[in-house]
C-alpha positions in Angstrom: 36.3 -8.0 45.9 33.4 -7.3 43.5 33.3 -3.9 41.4 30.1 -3.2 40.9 26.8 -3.8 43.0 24.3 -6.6 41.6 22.0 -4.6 39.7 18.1 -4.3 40.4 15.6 -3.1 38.2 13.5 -0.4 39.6 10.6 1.6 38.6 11.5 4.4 35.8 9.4 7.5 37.5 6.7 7.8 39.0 4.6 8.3 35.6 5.3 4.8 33.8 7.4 5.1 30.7 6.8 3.1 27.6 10.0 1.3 26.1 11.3 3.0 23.2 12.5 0.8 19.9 16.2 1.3 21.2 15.3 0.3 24.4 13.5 -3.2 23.3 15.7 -3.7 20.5 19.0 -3.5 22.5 17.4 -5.5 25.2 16.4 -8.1 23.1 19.6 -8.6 21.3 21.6 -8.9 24.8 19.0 -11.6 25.9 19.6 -13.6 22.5 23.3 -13.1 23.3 23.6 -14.2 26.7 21.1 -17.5 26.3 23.8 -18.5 24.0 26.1 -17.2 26.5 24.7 -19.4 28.6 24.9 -22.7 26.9 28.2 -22.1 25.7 29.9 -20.8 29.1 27.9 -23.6 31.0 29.5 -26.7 28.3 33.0 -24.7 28.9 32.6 -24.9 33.2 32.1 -29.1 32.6 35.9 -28.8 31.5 38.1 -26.8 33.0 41.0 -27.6 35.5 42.9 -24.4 35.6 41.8 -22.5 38.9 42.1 -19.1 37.3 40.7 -20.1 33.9 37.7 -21.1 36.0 37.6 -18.2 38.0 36.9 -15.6 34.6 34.7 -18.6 33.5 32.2 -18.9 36.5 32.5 -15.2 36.7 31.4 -14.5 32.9 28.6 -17.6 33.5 27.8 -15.3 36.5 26.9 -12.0 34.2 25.1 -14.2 31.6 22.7 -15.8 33.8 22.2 -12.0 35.8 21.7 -10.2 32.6 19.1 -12.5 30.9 17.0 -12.9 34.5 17.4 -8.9 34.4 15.9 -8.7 31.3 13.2 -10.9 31.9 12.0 -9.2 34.7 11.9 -5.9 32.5 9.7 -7.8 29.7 7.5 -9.3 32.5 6.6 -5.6 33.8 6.0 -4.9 30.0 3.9 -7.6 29.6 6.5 -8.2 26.4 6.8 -11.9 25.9 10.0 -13.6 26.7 12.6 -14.6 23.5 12.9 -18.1 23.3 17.3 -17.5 22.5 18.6 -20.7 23.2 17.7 -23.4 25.9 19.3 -26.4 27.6 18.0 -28.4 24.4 21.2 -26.7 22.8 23.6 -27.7 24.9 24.9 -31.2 25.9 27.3 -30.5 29.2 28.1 -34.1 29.2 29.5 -33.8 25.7 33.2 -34.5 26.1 36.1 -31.4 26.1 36.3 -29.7 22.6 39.0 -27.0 23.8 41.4 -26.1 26.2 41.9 -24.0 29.2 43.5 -21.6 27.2 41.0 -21.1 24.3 38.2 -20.1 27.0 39.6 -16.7 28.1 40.8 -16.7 24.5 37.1 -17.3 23.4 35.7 -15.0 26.3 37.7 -12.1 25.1 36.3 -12.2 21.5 33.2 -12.3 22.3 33.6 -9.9 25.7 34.7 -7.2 22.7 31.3 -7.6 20.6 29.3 -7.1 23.7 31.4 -4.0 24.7 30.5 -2.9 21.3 26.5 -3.7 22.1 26.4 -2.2 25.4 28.7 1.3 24.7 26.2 2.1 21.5 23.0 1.5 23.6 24.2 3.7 26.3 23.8 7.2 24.7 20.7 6.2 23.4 18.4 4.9 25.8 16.4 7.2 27.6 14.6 5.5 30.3 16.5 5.7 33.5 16.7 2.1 34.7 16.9 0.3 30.8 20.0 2.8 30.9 21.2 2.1 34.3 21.1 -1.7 33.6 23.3 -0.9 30.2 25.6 1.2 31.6 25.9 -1.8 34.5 26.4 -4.5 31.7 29.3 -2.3 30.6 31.1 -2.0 33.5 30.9 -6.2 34.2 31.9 -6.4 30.8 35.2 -3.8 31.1 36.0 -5.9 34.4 35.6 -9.7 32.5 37.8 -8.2 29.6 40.2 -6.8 31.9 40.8 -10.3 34.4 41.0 -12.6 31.2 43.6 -10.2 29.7 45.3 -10.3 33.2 45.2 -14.2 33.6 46.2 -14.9 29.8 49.3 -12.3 30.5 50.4 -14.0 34.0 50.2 -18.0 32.0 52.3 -16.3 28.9 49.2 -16.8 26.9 48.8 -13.6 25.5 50.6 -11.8 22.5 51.6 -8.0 23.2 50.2 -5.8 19.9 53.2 -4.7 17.6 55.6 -2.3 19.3 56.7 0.8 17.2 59.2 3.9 17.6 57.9 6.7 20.2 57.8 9.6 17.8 60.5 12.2 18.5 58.4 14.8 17.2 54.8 16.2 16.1 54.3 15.9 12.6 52.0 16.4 9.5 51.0 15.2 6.3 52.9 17.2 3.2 51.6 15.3 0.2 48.9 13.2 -1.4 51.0 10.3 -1.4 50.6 9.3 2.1 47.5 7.8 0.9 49.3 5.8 -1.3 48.9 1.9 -0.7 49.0 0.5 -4.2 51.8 2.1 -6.0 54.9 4.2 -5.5 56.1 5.8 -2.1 54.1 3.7 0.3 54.4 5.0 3.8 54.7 2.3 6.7 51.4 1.6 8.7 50.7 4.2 11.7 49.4 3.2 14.8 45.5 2.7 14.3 46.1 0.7 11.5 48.4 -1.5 13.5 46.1 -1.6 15.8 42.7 -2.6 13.7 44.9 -5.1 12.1 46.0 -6.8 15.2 42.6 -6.5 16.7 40.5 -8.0 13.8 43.5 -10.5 13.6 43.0 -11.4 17.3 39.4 -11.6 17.0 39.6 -14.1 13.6 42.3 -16.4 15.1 39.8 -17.4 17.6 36.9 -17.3 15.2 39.0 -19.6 13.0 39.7 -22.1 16.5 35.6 -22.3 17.2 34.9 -22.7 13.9 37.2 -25.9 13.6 35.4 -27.3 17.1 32.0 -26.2 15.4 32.6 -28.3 11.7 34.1 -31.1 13.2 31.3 -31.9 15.4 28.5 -30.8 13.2 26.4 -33.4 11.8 23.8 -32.2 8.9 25.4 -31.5 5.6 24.9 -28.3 4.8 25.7 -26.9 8.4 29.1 -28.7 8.5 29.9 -27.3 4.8 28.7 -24.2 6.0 31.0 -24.2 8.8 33.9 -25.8 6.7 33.0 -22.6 4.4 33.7 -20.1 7.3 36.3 -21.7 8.2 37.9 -21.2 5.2 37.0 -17.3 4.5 38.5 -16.9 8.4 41.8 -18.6 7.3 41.9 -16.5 4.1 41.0 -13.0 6.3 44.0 -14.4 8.9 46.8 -14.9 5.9 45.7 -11.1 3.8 46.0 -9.1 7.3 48.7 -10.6 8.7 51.1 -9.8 5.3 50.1 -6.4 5.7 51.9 -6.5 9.3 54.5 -8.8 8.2 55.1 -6.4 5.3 56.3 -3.6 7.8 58.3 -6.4 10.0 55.4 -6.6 12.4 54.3 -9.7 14.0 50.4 -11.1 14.1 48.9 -13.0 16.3 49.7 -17.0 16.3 46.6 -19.7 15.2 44.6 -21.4 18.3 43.8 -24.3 16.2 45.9 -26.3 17.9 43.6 -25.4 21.6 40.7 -27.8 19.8 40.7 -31.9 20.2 39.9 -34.0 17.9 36.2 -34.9 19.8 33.3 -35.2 17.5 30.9 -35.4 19.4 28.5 -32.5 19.5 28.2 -30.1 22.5 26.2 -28.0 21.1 22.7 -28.0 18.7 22.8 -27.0 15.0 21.0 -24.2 15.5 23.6 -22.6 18.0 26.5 -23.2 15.8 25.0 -21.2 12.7 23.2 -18.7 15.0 26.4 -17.8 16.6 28.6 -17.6 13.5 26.0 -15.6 11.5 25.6 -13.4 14.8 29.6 -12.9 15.5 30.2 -12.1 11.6 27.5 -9.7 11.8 29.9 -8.0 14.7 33.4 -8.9 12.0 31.4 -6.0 9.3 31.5 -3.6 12.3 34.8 -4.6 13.2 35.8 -4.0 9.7 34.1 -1.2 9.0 35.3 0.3 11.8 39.1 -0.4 10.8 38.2 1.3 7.4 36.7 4.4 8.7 40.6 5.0 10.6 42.5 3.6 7.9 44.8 6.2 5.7 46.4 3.7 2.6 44.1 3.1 -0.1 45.2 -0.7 -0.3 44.1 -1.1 3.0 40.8 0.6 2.4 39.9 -1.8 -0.6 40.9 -4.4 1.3 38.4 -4.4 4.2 35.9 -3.4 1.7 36.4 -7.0 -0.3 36.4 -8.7 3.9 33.0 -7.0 4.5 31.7 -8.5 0.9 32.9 -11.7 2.5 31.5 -11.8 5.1 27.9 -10.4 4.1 27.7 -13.0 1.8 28.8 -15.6 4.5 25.7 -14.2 6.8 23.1 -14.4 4.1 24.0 -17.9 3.1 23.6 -18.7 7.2 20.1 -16.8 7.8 18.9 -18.7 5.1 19.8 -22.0 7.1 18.6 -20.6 9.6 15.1 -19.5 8.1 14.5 -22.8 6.2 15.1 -24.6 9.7 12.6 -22.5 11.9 15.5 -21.5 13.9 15.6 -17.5 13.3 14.0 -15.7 15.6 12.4 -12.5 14.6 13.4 -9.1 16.6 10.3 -6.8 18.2 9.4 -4.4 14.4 7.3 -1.1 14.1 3.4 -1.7 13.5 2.4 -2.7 10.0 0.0 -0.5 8.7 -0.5 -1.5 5.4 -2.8 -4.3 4.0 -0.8 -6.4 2.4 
């Protein structure tokens, strides 16, 4: 039984209203997204033999095709012209399997948690009724894709539960300075949202790490299969400093997928998609991060995400510049220039 009602554009009021920079800017972002969605979901549906797997699979193919013909029929009544995101020139579906079953709804949560990200921010801030309508919409097909993967990954014993910990007996507060303490002396054990950031930037790097192997292995010009090698490497080395903060306070992390990629390499997918989509998914790992930081209470911790999000800003400019020297970067909707230049 479906959740939610296919959604249909409609018209805004009866006086037209002009799409605001949120409103364009989110909606071109989500179109990028689900082309890519597209190509990659589309390769994933040539190989798959569980029946559930392929269930969440066809279902999250489903939304990615729905949202990007959504959004082109909003640009068409804008007269806006339509992306060019990626096309079936990026994809080979008859490209033998890369990964398994289990590394889809795997893959399809990681990614299901950046667009939950995309779609929640735009929410509050688009204005015009149907624009917000079709976000809020997006949402909701996202919550549901999140929720059946979870569900079919806990019924196959593919999932890890997060880090259990002691129900509290009691309320109770901070006394002294030292609970900030991560470096030196009196170190308190790691409360609950830092567990939890942890796990989930562990979760989401573990995966990251998996695709990234599948991506350099098939990769075929030099500097995009170093520059996947490279990510590969700054994953692994993100994986091994988070997990020893959980292992520090006897908690477990999340075990390595690189054992759910063969040993094909033979290219699925186009240069440009490989780069684009790591540069675009460790654009999401800083807000990830950053968001991790901003609940964190142990100063070790906190200097620790600041050196990831160094990382990985460094790891994105390397990658746009690929991506600019090749002609592959597409350029987001930007304000009116008004200066002679």
């Amino acid at each position: 039984m479906e959740f939610f009602k296919p959604f249909k554009p409609g018209t805004p009021s009866s006086v037209h209203e002009r799409l605001t920079s949120v409103e364009i800017g989110k909606l071109w972002v989500i179109y990028m997204g689900n082309t890519l969605s597209q190509c990659i979901l589309g390769y994933f549906l040539q190989h798959v033999d569980d029946p559930d797997v392929k269930k969440v699979v066809s279902y999250a193919k489903g939304l990615s095709d729905e949202f990007v013909q959504n959004i082109i029929d909003i640009f068409n009544k804008e007269s806006m012209p339509i992306p060019k995101g990626m096309t079936s020139e990026d994809v080979n579906l008859g490209a033998p399997r890369l990964f398994a079953d289990e590394f889809y709804l795997h893959y399809l949560k990681y990614v299901g948690k950046a667009g939950l990200s995309i779609y929640s921010i735009a929410v509050p801030l688009v204005l015009r009724k149907d624009v917000r309508d079709f976000f809020i919409y997006c949402l909701n097909c996202n919550m549901k894709l999140l929720s059946m993967a979870n569900d079919v990954m806990l019924d196959k014993g593919w999932l890890m539960k997060p880090p259990a910990i002691p129900i509290p007996e009691k309320i109770d507060f901070v006394e002294k300075q030292n609970y900030f303490n991560g470096f030196f002396g009196n170190v308190r054990p790691l409360h609950a949202l830092e567990i939890t950031h942890l796990y989930d930037n562990l979760e989401n790097n573990v995966v990251s790490k998996a695709l990234l192997i599948g991506f350099s292995q098939t990769a075929k010009e030099k500097k995009v299969k170093e520059y996947l090698l490279r990510g590969k490497d700054i994953t692994n080395k993100h994986i091994e400093i988070c997990s020893q903060k959980l292992h520090k306070d006897n908690l477990p992390s999340p075990p390595l997928l690189d054992h759910l990629v063969s040993t094909s390499d033979f290219a699925p997918f186009s240069e440009k998609l490989m780069v684009y989509h790591k540069v675009d998914m460790f654009s999401m790992k800083i807000r990830f991060y950053s968001n991790a930081l901003s609940l964190n209470g142990r100063q070790d911790l906190a200097a620790m995400y600041v050196k990831l999000v160094a990382d990985v800003g460094l790891y994105m400019e390397d990658g746009s510049n690929i991506l600019i020297d090749n002609g592959w970067l597409e350029q987001p909707p930007h304000a009116a220039k008004r200066e002679d230049s």
